[in-house]
VOGU-3710 file (C-alpha; in Angstrom, 3 decimals, decimal comma):
1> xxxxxxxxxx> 107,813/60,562/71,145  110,239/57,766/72,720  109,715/57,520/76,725  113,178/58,060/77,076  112,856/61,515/76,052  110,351/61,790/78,502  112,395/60,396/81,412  115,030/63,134/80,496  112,242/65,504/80,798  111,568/64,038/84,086
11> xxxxxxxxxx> 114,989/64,354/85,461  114,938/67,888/83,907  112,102/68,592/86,552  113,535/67,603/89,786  117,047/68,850/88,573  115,049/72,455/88,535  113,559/70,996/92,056  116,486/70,795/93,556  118,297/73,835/92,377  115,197/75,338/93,077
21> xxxxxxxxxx> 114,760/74,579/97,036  118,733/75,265/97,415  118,112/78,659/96,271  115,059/78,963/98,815  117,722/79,498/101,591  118,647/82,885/101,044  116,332/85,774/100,647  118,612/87,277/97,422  117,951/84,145/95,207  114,132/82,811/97,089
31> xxxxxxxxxx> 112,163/84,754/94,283  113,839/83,033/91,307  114,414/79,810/92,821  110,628/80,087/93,405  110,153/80,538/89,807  112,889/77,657/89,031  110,631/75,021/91,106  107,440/76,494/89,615  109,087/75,672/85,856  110,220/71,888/86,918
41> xxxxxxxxxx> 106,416/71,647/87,587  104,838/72,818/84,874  107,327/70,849/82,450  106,722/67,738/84,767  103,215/68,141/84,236  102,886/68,389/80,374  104,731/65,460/79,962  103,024/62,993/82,688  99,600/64,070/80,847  101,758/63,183/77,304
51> xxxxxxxxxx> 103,534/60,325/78,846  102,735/57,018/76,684  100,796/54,522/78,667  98,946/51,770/77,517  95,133/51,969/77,435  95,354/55,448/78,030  91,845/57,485/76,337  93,673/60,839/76,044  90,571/62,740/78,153  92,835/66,222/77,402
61> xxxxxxxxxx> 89,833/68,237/77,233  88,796/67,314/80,901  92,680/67,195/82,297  93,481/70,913/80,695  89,591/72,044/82,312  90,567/70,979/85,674  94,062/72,366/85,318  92,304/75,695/84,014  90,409/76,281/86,719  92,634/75,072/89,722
71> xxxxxxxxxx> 95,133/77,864/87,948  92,749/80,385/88,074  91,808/79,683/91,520  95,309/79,146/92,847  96,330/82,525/91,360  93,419/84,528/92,953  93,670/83,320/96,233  97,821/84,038/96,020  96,905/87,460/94,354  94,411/88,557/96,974
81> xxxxxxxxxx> 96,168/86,690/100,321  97,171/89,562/102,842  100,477/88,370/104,677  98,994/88,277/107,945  96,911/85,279/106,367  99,474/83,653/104,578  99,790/81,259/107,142  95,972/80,038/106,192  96,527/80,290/102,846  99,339/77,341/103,219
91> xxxxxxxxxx> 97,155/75,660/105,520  94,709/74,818/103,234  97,075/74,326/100,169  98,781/71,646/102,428  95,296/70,414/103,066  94,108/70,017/99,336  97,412/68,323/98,579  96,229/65,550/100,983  93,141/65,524/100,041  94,299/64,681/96,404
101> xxxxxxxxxx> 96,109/61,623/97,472  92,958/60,415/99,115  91,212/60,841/95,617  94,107/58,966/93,787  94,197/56,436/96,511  90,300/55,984/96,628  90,265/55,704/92,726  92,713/52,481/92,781  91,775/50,968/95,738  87,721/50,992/94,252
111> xxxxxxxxxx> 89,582/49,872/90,739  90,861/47,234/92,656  87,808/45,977/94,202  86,515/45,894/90,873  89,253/43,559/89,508  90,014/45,998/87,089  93,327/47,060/88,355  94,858/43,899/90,591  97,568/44,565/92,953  100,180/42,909/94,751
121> xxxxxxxxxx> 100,453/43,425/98,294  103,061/45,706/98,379  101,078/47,776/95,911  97,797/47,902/97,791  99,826/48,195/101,443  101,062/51,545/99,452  98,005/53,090/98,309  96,285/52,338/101,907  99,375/54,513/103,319  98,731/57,113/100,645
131> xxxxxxxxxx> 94,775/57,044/102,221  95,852/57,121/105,869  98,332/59,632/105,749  96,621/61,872/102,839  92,913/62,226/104,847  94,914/63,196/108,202  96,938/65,793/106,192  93,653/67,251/104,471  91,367/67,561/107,973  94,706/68,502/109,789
141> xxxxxxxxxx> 95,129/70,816/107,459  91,689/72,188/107,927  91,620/72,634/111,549  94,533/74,258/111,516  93,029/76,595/108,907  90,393/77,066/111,252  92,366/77,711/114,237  94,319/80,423/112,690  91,658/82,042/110,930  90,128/82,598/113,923
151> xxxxxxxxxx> 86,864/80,187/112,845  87,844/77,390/115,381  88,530/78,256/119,493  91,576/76,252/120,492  89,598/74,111/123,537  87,177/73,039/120,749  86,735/69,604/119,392  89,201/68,318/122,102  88,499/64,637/122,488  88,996/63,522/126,631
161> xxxxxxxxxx> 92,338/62,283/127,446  93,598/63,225/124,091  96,967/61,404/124,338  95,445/57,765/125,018  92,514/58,874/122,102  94,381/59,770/119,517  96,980/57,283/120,272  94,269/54,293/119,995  92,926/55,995/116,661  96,906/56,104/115,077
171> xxxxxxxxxx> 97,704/52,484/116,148  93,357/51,190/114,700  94,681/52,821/111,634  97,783/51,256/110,661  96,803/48,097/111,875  93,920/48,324/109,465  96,479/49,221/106,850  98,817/46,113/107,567  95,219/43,629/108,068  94,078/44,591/104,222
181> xxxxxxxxxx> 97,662/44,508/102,916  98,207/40,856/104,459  94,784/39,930/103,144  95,543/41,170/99,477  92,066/41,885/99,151  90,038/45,053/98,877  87,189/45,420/101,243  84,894/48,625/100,727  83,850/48,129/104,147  87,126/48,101/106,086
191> xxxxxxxxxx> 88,115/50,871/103,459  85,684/53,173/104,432  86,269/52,382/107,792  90,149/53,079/107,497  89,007/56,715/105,619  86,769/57,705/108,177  89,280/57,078/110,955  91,706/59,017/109,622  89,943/61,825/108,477  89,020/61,667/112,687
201> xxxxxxxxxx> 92,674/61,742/113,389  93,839/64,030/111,622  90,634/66,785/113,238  91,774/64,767/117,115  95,645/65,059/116,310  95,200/69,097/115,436  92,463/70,391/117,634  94,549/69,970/120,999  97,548/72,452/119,808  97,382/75,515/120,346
211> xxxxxxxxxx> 99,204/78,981/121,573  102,638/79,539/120,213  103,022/75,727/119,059  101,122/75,798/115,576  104,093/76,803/113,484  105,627/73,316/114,273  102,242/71,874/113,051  102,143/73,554/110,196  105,241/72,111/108,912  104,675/68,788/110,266
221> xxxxxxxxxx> 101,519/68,347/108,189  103,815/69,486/105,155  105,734/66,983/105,752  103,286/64,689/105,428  101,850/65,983/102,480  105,273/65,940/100,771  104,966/61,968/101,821  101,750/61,499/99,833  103,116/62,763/96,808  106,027/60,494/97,423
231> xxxxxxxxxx> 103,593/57,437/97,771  101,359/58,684/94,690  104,710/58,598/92,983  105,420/55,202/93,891  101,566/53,939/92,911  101,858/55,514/89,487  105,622/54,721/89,019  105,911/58,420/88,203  109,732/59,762/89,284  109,251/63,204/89,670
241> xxxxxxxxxx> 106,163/62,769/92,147  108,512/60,482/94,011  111,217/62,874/94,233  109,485/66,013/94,483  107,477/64,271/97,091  110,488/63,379/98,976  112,278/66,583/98,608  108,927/67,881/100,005  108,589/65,230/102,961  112,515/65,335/104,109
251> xxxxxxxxxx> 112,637/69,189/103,810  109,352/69,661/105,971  110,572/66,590/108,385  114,051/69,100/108,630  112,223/72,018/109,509  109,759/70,285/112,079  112,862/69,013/113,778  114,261/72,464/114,308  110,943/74,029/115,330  110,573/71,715/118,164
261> xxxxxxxxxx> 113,906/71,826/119,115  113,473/75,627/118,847  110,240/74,988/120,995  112,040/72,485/123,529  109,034/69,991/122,839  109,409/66,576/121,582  108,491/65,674/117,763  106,400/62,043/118,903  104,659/64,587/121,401  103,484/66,702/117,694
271> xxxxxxxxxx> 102,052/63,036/116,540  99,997/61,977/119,297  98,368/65,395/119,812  99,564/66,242/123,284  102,224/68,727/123,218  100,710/72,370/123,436  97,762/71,393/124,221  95,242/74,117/125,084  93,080/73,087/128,023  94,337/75,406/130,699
281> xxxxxxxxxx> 96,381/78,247/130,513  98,557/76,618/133,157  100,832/78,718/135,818  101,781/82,478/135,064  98,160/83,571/132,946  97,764/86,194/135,681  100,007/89,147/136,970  100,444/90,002/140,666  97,749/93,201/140,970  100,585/95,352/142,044
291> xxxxxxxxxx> 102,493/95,638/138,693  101,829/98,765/136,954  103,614/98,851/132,811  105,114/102,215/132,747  104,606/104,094/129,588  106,682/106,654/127,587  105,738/109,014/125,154  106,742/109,084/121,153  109,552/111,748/121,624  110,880/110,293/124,936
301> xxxxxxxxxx> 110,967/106,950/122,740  112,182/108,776/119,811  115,239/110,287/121,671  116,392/106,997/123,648  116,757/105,454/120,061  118,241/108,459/118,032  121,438/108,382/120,624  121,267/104,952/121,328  124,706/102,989/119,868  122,598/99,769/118,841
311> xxxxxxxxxx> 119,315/98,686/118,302  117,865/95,093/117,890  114,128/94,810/116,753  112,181/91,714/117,889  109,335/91,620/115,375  106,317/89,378/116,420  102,490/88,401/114,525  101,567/91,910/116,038  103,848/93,536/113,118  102,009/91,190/110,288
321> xxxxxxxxxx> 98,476/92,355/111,571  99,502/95,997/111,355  101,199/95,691/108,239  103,839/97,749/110,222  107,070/95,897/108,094  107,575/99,424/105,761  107,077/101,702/108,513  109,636/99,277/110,706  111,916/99,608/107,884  112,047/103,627/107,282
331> xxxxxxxxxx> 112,688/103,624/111,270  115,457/101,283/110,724  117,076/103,639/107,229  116,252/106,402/109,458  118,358/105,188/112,757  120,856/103,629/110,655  121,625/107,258/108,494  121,904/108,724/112,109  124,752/106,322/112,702  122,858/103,428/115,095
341> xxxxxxxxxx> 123,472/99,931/114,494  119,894/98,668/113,926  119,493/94,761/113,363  116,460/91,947/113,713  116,241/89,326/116,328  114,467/86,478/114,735  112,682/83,718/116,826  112,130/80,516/114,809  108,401/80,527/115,566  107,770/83,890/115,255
351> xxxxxxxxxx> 104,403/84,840/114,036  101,682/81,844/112,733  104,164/79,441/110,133  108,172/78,950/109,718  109,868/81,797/108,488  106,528/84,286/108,605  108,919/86,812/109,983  111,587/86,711/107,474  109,032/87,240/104,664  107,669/90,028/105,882
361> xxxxxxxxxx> 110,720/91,851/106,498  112,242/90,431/102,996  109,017/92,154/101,567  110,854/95,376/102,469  113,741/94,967/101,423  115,694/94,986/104,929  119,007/93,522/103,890  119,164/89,692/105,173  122,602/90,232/106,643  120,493/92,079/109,228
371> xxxxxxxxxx> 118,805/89,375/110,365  119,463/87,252/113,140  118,484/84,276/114,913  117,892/83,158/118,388  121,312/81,897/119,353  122,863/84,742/117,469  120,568/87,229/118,984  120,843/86,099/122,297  124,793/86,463/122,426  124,124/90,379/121,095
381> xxxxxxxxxx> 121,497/91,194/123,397  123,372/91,813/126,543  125,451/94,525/124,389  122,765/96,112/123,005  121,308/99,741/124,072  117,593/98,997/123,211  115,380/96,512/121,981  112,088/97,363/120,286  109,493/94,570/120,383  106,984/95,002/117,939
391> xxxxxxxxxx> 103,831/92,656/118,433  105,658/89,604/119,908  105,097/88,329/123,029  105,522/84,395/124,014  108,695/84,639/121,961  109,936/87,068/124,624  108,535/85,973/127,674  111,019/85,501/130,608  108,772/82,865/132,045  109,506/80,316/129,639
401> xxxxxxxxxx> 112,750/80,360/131,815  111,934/80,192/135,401  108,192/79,717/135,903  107,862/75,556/135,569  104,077/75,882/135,808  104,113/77,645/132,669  102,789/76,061/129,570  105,889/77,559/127,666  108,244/76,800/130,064  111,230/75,364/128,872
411> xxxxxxxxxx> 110,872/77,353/125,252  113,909/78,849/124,393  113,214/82,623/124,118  114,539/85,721/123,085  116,608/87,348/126,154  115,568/90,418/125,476  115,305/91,750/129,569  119,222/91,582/128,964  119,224/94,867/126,752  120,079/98,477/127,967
421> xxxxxxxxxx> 116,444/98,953/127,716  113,239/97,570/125,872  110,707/99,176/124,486  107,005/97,170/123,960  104,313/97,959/121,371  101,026/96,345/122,227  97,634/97,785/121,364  96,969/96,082/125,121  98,089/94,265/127,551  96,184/90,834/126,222
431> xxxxxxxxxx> 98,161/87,739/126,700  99,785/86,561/123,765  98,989/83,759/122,054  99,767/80,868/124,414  97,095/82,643/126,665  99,592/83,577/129,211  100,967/86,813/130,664  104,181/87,886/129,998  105,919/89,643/132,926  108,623/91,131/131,031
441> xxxxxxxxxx> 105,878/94,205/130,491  106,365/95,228/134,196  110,006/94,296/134,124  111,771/97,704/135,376  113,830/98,208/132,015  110,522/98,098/129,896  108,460/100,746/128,654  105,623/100,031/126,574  104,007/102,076/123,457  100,376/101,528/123,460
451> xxxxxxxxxx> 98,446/101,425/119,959  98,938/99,928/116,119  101,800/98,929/115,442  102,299/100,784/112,323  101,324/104,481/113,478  103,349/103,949/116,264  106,510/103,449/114,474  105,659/106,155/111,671  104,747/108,506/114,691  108,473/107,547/116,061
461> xxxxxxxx> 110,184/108,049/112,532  108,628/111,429/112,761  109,510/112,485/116,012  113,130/111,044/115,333  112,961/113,388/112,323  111,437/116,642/114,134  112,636/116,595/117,532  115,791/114,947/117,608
//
């Protein structure tokens, strides 16, 4: 076959790319434009491995075994992943994309040193980028794996002064980078020692984040993954591995953006490793010993809703443990039938990666015109009868606005302490995941609903239904 038809393949791909992530922003059209990316792929793929290249040896039988497995091992894991770790799941997808553009890059850089692929500078100052930035994506990647999972405590493997460390190791390893490239030669020994620096950074420039912060991570380090794939693209001259890794890289870069600025932290704070960091728990981790959290029962609860006007539900990672998103949503057809206007406040790091929240929920079927976000939430809450927070906590925690010794302070939040009244289901009153109390438990218009999340709100449906 001419290449040109396989160029028009190619451009056939990351046409379906495109059209593909466009669809991704609305919950109606996510599921086939899903499908629509997954089909650019797979057409991408067959003809790369077909693609006429000189002194290729055609080793089919090995590329379709390797494919063959990964595709059986991909689908499993995506078959068998609960929601509440779907967050891990990407993790370490993210993580074995990087560590595939160390294996390309580590393939032509030892090809090189061989003499039996020479390089221009340009060419090798690529592939050393492809290294650098594809070994801190896969042991990024990792840790935060790890961290999420639960494996990996968030004050271990904390260098000292982590700032100044992990700045030192960032600035050793592009200067190694630009040395080689200038010298136009391939050294095994200043290429290992550019690997094993990185692979360092990238455990350093994870390990210090921690508490409410690692959605912004996550996306960063899919960002950077999407800018491997762009660099493979460039070493192998391959278009749709340049533009799907750009699509990838910009889109992630987008999202990190908005995260912090969702956050209030600073984006070059995410790349040295010293934003969030998790070696004290910083002002507000205790509550004065005189606060008492007043409960109420199910039919108390169950009453205040059924004649309530409006409703806004705040749902947090507490909701994904319980698998409490169907039971969430027959309160909500229930309430709504009864003539109460229920909607969702959505915080933009809400549960453990961007957007956990609106899967969940989507997986449901609660209508996305239901949905809001912070800045939309925030001008509803005043107006609103009662709020229901279900397993969020830093999200809603008034301290991120007036106690400065608080490691969240400054995060925008969810002003839910401005609602008629809030009701808080916790199985206990454990800090949330920044590892700081949250005051707005003892605040005099909350009550909180001890227990799971999920027999809670089926307990409420029921009462709603019964006694009301």
């Amino acid at each position: 076959m001419n290449s040109i038809w396989f160029d028009i393949i190619y451009f056939a791909g990351v046409l379906l790319f495109i059209v593909g992530l466009q669809r991704l922003g609305h919950p109606a059209s996510a599921r086939r434009g899903n499908l629509m990316a997954a089909a650019g792929m797979g057409i991408s793929i067959l003809a790369s491995i077909f693609y006429p290249m000189e002194g290729s040896h055609g080793n089919y039988l090995w590329i379709f075994a390797g494919m063959g497995i990964g595709a059986v091992i991909g689908w499993l894991a995506a078959k068998r992943v609960q929601m509440t770790a779907m967050p891990q799941l990407v993790s370490l997808f993210n993580g074995l994309g990087g560590a595939c553009a160390v294996v390309i890059s580590l393939v032509q850089l030892i090809g090189a040193e061989q003499g039996a692929t020479p390089m221009s500078q340009a060419e090798l100052g690529t592939i050393l980028l492809t290294l650098l930035v594809g070994s801190v994506a896969f042991t990024g990647s990792l840790i935060a794996w790890a961290k999420l999972d639960g494996r990996l405590k968030d004050n271990a493997l904390v260098p000292p002064f982590p700032t100044i460390f992990n700045m030192a190791l960032l600035l050793i390893s592009l200067g190694l980078v630009i040395f080689m490239a200038v010298q136009g030669e391939v050294s095994m020994m200043w290429m290992g020692i550019l690997l094993a620096i990185s692979l360092v950074y990238g455990v350093t420039f994870v390990s210090p984040i921690g508490g409410a912060d690692m959605p912004v991570v996550i996306s960063l380090l899919n960002s950077f993954t999407g800018l491997t794939a762009a660099l493979a693209g460039l070493i192998y001259s391959n278009q749709v591995m340049l533009m799907g890794g750009i699509l990838v890289g910009s889109s992630g870069t987008i999202l990190t953006v908005l995260m912090c600025q969702a956050m209030n932290r600073s984006l070059w704070n995410v790349i040295v490793g010293s934003f969030g960091a998790s070696g004290g728990s910083g002002g507000g981790a205790a509550s004065d010993g005189e606060q008492v959290a007043k409960e109420l029962s199910k039919t108390d609860a169950a009453i205040l809703l059924a004649y309530s006007s409006s409703v806004v539900i705040v749902p947090g990672y507490g909701l994904a443990v319980a698998q409490a998103q169907r039971a969430c949503r027959d309160l909500d057809n229930e309430l709504t039938a009864r003539g109460v206007d229920v909607s969702y406040a959505i915080h933009p790091v809400a549960g453990r990666m961007p957007g956990h929240m609106n899967v969940l929920l989507a997986e449901v079927d609660v209508p996305y015109e239901k949905l809001m976000d912070l800045e939309q939430a925030n001008n509803a809450l005043p107006n609103t009868d009662v709020v229901i927070v279900v397993g969020a906590n830093d999200v809603v925690n008034p301290s991120a606005r007036t106690d400065t010794s608080s490691p969240i302070y400054g995060m925008p939040i969810l002003n839910v302490d401005e609602a008629g009244k809030v009701l808080v289901m916790k199985r206990s009153m454990r800090p949330g995941y920044a590892g700081v109390q949250n005051p707005l438990f003892f605040h005099k218009k909350t009550h909180m609903l001890f227990g799971d999340a999920k027999k809670t709100l089926q307990e409420l449906l029921e009462a709603t239904k019964v006694g009301v």
